[in-house]
C-alpha positions as CSV (number, residue, x, y, z in Angstrom):
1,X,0.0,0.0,0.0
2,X,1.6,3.6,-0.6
3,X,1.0,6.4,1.3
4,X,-0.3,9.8,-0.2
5,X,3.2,11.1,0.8
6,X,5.1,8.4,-1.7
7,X,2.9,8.9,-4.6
8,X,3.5,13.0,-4.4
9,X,6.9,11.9,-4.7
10,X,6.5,9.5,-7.5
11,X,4.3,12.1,-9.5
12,X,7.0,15.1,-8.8
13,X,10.0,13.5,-9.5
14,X,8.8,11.1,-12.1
15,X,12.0,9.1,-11.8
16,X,11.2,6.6,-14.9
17,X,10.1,9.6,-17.2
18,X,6.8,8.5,-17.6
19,X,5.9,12.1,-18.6
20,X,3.4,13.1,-15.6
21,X,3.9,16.4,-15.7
22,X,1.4,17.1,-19.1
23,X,-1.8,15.1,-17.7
24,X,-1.1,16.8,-14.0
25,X,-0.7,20.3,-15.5
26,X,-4.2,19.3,-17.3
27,X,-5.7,18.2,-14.0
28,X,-6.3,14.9,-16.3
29,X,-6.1,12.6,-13.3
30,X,-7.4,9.9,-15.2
31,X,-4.7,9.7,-18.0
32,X,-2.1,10.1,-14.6
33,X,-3.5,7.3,-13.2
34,X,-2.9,5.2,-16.6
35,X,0.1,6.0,-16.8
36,X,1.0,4.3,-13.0
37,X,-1.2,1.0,-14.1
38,X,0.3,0.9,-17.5
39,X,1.8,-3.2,-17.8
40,X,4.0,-2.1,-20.9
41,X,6.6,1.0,-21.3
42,X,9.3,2.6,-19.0
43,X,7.0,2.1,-15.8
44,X,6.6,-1.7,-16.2
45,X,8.8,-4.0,-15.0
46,X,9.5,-8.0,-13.7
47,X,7.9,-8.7,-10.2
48,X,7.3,-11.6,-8.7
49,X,4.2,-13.0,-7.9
50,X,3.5,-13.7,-4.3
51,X,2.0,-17.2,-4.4
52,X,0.5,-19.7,-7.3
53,X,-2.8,-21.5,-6.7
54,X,-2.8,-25.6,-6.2
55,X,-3.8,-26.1,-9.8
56,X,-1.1,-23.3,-11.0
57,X,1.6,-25.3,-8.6
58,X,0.2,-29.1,-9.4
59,X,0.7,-28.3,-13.4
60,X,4.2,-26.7,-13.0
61,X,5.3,-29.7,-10.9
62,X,3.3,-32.6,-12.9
63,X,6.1,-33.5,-15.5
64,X,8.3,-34.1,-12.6
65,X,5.6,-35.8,-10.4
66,X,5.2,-37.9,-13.9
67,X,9.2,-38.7,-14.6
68,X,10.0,-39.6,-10.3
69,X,9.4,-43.3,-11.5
70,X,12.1,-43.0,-13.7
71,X,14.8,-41.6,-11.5
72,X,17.3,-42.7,-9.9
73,X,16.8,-44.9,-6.4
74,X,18.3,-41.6,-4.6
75,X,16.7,-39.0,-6.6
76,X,13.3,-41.2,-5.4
77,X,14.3,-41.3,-2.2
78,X,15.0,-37.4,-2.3
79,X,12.1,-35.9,-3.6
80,X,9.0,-38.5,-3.7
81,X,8.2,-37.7,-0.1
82,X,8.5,-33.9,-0.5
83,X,6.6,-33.9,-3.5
84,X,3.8,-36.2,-1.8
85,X,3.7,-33.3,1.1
86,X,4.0,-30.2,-1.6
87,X,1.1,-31.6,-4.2
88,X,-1.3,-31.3,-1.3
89,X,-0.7,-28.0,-0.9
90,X,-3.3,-25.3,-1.3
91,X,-1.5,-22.3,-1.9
92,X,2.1,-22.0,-2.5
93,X,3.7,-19.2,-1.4
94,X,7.1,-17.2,-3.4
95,X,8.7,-16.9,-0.2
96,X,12.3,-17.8,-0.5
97,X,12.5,-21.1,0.9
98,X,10.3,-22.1,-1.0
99,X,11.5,-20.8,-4.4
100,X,14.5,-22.6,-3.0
101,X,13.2,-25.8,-2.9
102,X,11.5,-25.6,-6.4
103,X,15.1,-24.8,-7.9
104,X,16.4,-27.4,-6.1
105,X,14.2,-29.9,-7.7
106,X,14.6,-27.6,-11.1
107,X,18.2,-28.9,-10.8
108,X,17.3,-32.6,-10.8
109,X,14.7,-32.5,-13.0
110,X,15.7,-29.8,-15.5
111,X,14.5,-31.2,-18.3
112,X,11.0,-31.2,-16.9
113,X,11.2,-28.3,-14.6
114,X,13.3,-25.8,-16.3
115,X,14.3,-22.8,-14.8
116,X,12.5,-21.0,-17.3
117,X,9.3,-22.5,-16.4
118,X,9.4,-21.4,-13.5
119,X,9.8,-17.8,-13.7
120,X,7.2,-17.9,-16.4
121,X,4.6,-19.5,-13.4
122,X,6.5,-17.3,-10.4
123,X,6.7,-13.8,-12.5
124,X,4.8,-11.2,-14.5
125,X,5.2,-7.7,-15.9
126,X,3.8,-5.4,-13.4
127,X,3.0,-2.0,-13.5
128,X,4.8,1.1,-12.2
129,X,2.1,1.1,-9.3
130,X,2.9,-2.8,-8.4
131,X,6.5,-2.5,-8.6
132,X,6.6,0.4,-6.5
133,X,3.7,-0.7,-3.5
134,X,3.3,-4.6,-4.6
135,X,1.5,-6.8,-6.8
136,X,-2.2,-5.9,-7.3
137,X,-1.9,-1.9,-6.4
138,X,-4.4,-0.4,-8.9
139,X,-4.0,3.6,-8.3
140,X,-7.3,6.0,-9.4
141,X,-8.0,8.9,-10.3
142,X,-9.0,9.8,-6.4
143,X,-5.8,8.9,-5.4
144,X,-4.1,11.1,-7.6
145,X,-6.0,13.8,-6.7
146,X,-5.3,13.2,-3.0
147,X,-1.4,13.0,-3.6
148,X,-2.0,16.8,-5.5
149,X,-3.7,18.3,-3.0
150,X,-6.7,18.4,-4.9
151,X,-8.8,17.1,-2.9
């Protein structure tokens, strides 16, 4: 969540060059605010997303779920029972054990858990707004005119 304080700041200083200063001269709050939730241009930028939902998790782990038969006796022996305990899992969360423990098991199974699948599942382009105050802030036209003292 930002403060009013933080998106004054933002608007003022306009560090990415998002060119605020025409729609605030305008009082076009509106176009300011699009400009903040934009997913594409200078503003935009990799974050990560907080947590996948069971289905999400249980498709990006199936191919390795599907190939444990095949392993070796200590690759078995490794990972079957974490991946019996992790597929029953509701929500799994970014945090970084756990992003640990999916690379870990990336590295043993890269051919069915590559690296790059899993940022594709554990990241997103986010807007100026979500890299700034987190993933899902959504800034309106309201808040824009609170940060302005326009309201």
């Amino acid at each position: 969540m930002f403060t009013t304080q933080e998106l004054n700041s933002e608007l003022t200083a306009d560090p990415k060059g998002l060119g605020y200063s025409t729609p605030l001269a305008a009082t076009n709050d509106n176009a300011v605010a699009a400009l903040l939730n934009a997913t594409t241009g200078a503003g935009a930028a990799t974050i990560t997303i907080p947590s996948l939902t069971h289905d999400e998790f249980a498709t990006l782990i199936a191919p390795v779920v599907m190939a444990i038969g095949s392993a070796s006796a200590a690759l078995q022996a490794q990972w079957t029972p974490m991946l019996n305990l992790i597929s029953g899992i509701n929500v799994f969360q970014t945090t970084p054990q756990n992003m640990g423990m999916l690379n870990a098991l990336s590295s043993d199974f890269p051919t069915q858990l590559p690296a790059s699948a899993i940022t594709a599942a554990t990241t997103r382009i986010g807007s100026r707004a979500e890299v700034l105050w987190g993933v899902g802030t959504v800034i309106n036209w309201i808040d824009i005119a609170h940060a302005m003292g326009r309201m």
